[in-house]
C-alpha positions as CSV (number, residue, x, y, z in Angstrom):
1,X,147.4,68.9,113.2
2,X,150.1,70.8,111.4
3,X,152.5,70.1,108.3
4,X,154.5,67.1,110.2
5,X,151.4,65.1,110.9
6,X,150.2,65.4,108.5
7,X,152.9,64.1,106.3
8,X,153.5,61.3,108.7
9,X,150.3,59.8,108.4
10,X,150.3,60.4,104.7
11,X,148.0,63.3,103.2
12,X,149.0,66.2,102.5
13,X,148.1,69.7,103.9
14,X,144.8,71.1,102.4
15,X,146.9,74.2,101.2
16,X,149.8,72.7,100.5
17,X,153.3,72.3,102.4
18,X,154.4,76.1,101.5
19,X,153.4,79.2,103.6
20,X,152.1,82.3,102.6
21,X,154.0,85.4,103.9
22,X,151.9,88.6,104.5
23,X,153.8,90.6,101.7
24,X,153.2,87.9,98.9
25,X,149.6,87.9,100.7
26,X,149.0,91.7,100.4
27,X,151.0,91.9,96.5
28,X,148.3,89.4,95.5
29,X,145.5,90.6,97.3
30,X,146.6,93.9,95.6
31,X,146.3,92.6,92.6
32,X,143.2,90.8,92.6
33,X,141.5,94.4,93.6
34,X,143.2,96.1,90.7
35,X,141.7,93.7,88.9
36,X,138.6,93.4,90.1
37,X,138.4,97.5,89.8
38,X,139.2,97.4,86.2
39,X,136.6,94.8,85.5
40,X,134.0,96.5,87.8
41,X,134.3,99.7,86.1
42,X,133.2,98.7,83.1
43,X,129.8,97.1,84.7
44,X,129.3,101.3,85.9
45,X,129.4,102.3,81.9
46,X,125.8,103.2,80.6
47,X,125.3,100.5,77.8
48,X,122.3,99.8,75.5
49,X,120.0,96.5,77.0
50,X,117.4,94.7,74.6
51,X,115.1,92.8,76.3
52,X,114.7,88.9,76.1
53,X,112.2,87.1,74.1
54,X,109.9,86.3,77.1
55,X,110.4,89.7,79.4
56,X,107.1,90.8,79.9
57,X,106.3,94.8,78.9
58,X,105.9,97.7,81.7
59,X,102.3,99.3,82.2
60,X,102.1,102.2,80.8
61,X,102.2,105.5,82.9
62,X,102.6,105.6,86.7
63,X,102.5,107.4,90.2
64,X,103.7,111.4,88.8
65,X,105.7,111.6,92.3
66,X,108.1,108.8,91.4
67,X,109.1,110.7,88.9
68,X,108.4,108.9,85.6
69,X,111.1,106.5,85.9
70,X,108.9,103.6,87.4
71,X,105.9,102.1,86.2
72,X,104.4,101.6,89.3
73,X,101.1,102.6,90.6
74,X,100.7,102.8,94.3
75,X,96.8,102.1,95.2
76,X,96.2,103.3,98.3
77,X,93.1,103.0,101.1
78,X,93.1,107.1,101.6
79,X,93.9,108.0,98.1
80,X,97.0,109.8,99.3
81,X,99.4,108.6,96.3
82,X,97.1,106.7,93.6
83,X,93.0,105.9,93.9
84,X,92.2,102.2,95.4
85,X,91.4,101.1,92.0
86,X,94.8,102.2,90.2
87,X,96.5,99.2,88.8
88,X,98.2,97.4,91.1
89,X,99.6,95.0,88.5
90,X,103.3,96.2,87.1
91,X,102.7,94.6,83.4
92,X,100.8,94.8,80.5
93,X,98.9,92.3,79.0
94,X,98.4,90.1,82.5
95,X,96.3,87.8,83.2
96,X,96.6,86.5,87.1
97,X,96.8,87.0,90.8
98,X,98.4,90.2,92.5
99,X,99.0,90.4,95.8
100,X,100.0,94.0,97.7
101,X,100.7,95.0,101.1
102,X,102.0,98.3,102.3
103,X,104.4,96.9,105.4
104,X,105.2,99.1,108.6
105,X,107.0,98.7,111.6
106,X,110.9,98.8,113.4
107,X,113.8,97.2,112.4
108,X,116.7,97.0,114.6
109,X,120.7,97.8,113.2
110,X,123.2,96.6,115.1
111,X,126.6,97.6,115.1
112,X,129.0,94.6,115.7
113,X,132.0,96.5,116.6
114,X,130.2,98.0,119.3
115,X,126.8,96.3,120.2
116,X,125.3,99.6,119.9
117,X,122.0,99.0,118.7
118,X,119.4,101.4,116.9
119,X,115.4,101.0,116.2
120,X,114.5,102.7,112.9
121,X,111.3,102.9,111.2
122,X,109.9,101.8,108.1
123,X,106.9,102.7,106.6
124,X,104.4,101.9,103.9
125,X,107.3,99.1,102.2
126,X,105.8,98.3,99.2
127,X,105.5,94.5,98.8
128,X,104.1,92.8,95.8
129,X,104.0,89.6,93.9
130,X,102.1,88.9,90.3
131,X,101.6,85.2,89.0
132,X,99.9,84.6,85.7
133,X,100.0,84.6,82.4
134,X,101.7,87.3,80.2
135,X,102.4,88.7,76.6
136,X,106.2,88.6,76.6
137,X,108.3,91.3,74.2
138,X,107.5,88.6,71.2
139,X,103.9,88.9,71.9
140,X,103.7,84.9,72.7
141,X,101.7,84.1,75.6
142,X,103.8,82.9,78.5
143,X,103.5,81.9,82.3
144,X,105.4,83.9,85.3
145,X,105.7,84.8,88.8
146,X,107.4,88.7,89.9
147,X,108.0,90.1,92.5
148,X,108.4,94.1,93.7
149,X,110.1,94.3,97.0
């Protein structure tokens, strides 16, 4: 149905009667992505974060060959990153159920343009969940679920 019809049988068009060109299309598409560049830079910026009330608090430590920057322990069967009995829990003061699973197998990647299609490996994903009860920041107890995927 264009324009016409539409005014003859009384509604209007859902974008309005006036047309777009493709320069008034690519000056405001232009703009919207200078804009959104100068308001997405600043979300790059380092910046200070304090934790909420109820965020719950990081074990202490972790596996030495992730470099320090995660708490994260990775029990494993053979030993070959952390002992079976590490913690497999990723905060302190918990009181519930974890689940783990180290997840291997293919995935297939696709390209669209092409239909060219690739099978890649993954192995040992690290999939957890923790639901229970917690110390939050404010050291009130308080009840969660997390995940690590």
């Amino acid at each position: 149905m264009n324009i016409r019809q539409f005014a003859a049988h009384g509604l209007r068009h859902p974008a309005g009667s006036r047309n777009v060109s493709r320069r008034e299309f690519v000056r405001g598409a232009g703009g919207a992505i200078a804009a959104g560049a100068a308001l997405g830079s600043s979300v790059l910026r380092p910046r200070v974060v304090h934790a909420a009330q109820d965020d719950p608090l990081p074990i202490p430590g972790g596996t030495p060959g992730l470099g320090g920057a995660f708490h994260v322990y990775a029990p494993t069967a053979d030993g070959s990153l952390d002992p079976i009995d590490a913690q497999p829990s990723l905060i302190t003061n918990f009181n519930g159920v974890v689940a783990l699973a180290y997840i291997s197998g293919m995935v297939t990647r696709t390209k669209i343009s092409t239909g060219e299609r690739d099978e890649l490996p993954f192995n040992g994903a690290d999939m957890r969940f923790m639901q229970g009860v917690y110390r939050g920041v404010d050291g009130k107890p308080r009840q969660g679920t997390f995940a690590l995927i």
